[in-house]
N, C-alpha and C positions, 0 to 999 in steps of 0.2 A: 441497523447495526453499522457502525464505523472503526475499519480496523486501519490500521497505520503500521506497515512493516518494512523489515530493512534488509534486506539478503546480501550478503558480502559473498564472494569466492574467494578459497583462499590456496595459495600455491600459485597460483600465477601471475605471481608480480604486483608490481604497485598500479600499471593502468586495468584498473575491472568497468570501466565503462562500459564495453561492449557487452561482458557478461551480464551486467546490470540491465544495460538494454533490451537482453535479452527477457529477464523477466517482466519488463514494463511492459513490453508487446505483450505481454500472454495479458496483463490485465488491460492493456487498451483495447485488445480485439474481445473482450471478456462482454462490453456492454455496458458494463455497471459505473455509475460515475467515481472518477477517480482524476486522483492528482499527484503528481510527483515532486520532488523538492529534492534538495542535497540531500537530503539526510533519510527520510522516508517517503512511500507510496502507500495515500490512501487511498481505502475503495470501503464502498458504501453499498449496503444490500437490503434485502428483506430477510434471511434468513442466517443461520450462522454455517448452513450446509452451502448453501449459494457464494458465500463471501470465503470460506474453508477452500473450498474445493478451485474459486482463482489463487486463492494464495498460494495451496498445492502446489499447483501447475506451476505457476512461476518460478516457487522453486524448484519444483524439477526440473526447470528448461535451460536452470545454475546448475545444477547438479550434471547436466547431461556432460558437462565441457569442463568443471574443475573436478579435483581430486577430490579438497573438503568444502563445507559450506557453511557458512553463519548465520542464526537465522533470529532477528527480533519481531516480537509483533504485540502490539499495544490495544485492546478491543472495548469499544463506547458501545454496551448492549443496551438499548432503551427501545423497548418493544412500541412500534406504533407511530415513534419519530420518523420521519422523510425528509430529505434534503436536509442533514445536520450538518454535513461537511459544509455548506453554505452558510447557514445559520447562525453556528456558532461562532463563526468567522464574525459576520454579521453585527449579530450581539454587545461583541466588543468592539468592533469597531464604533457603534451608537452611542457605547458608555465614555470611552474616548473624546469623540467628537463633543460630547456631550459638559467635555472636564473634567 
């Protein structure tokens, strides 16, 4: 399972980096591979309780420090897939190079 989410803080200004960083730490000490970009953080599990429950967390650790919070989350369930976050990167990158 591969989920891809985006948690805003909202009421405190226009710089949310730090809040934002705050939830990246909950998924990089989580274990599970993951990757961050401008826009979203993905992470990648075996389970939808395992992959739930860092998302949770991260946002709660937004929630601890703003008032409101925003929360998107986008989920690739394919039971038995491993390493898609890589993969499907992969993939295209093949058909691409390919022409």
């Amino acid at each position: 399972m591969i989920v891809a989410f985006s948690v805003t803080p909202l009421g405190v200004g226009e710089e949310v980096g730090e809040y934002v960083a705050d939830a990246v730490r909950v998924v990089r000490e989580s274990g599970l591979p993951n990757r961050t970009d401008a826009m979203f953080t993905t992470i990648e599990g075996d389970s939808w309780d395992e992959v739930m429950d860092v998302v949770r967390r991260a946002v709660a650790a937004v929630e601890e420090r703003a008032p409101r919070v925003s929360f998107i989350l986008k989920a690739d369930i394919r039971p038995g897939v491993h390493d898609g976050m890589t993969s499907k990167v992969e993939t295209v990158e093949r058909h691409l190079a390919e022409g």
